[in-house]
N, C-alpha and C positions, 0 to 999 in steps of 0.2 A: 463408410457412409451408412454400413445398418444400423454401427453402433451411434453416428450421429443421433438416426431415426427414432431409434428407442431411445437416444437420452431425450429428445425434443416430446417425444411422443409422452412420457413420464416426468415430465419436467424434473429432470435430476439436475440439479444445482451441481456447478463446479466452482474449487476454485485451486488454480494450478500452479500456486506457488512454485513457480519460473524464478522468479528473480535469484533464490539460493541455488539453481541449477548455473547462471550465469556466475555468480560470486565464487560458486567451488571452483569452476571454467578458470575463470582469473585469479584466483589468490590461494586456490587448493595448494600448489608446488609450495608456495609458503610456510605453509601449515603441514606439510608433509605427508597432504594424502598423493596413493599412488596412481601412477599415470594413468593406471587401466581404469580406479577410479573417477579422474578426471573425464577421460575417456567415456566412462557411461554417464555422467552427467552431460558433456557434451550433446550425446545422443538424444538424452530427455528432453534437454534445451532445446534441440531444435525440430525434435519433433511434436516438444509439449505446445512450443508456439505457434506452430501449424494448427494446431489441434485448438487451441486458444481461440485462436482470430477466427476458425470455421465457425466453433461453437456461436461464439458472439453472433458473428454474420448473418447466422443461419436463424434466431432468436434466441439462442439459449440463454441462462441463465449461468452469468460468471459472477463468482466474489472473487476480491483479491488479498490475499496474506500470504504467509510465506514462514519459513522457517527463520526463525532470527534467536540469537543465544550463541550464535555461535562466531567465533573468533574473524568470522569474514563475514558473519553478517552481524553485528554485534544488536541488541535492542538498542530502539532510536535510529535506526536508520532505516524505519519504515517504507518514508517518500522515494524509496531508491525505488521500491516495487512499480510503484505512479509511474516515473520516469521509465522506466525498463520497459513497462507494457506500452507506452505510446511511441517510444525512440526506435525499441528490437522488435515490437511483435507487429503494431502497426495500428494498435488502438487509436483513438482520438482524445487530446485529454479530458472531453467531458466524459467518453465512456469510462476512460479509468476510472474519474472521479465517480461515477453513478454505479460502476461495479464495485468500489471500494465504498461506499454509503448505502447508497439506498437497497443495491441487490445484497448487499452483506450483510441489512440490516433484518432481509428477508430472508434470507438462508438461514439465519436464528433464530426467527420466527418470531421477530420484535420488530416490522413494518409498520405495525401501530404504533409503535412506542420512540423510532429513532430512523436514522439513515434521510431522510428533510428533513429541510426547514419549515414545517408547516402549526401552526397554532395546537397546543396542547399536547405536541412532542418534546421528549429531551432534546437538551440542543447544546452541545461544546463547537466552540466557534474555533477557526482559525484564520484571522484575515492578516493579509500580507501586503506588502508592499508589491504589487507588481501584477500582471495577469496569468493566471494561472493556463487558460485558455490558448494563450500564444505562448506561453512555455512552462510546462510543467515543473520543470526542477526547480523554480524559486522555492517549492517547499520543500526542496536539500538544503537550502542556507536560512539558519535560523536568525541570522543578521537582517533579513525581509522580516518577520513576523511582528507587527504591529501591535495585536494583541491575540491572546489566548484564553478563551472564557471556558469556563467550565462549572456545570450548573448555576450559571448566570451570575459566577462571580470571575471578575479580574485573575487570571493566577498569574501570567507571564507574557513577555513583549514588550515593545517598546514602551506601550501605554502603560504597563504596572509600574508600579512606585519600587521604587530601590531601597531594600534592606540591607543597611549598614550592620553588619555583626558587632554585638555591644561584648564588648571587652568587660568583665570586673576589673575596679580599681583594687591592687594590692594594698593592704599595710595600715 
């Protein structure tokens, strides 16, 4: 609790990438880390997300990322993090989503410039088929994603136009 006080009291930004403490939990024995390893991640896991949801509760400031590169958390499978903090920790998924935008856009120290939707900010969109509100893992299935913009062009989703790869003609 003191250290709560002093991180609230200093506003020290966290953010507890939890989610690879779950993924080593579950798919470590896979990959061949050892038990004891397992083991201390368990540990983090479940006291990082005690420590998570205080912080939150209490006002603090969380971002959410995490370690990804690695063979059980591979890149691109970010939205697992979303999911995990609102299923295991007990977030709500606007908090996730507002610690994963706007507070992370603050911890970078780019508030002005990103993390809303607000006139004369950057702005890469992802809309999807479905509510995110009443279940966050729609953005695990990229089968949902409608469209994907990024600096205010089309890249990907349902809505982009489909590139046929052009063959040369032999001969």
């Amino acid at each position: 609790d003191e250290g709560l006080d002093l991180l609230l009291e200093r506003d020290v930004p966290c953010v507890p990438g939890l989610y690879f403490e779950k993924a080593s939990v579950e798919r470590g024995s896979e990959f061949g880390l050892p038990q004891e390893v397992i083991d201390g991640h368990q540990e983090t896991l479940e006291a990082g997300a005690a420590s998570a949801l205080k912080i939150l509760r209490a006002g603090g400031r969380l971002g959410l990322g995490g370690d990804y590169g690695f063979a059980w958390t591979p890149h691109g499978t970010y939205a697992h993090e979303l999911t995990f903090f609102v299923e295991d920790v007990g977030f709500t998924p606007m908090e996730a989503l507002t610690c994963a935008t706007k507070i992370g856009a603050e911890i970078m120290g780019r508030g002005d410039e990103l993390g809303t939707l607000e006139p004369g900010k950057l702005a890469d969109l992802l809309i999807v088929d479905g509510d995110v509100l009443n279940d966050i893992s729609i953005l695990e299935d990229r089968g949902k994603f409608i469209a994907i913009l990024q600096g205010g062009v089309l890249k990907a989703g349902q809505l982009a136009p489909r590139h046929e790869p052009q063959i040369p003609a032999v001969g």
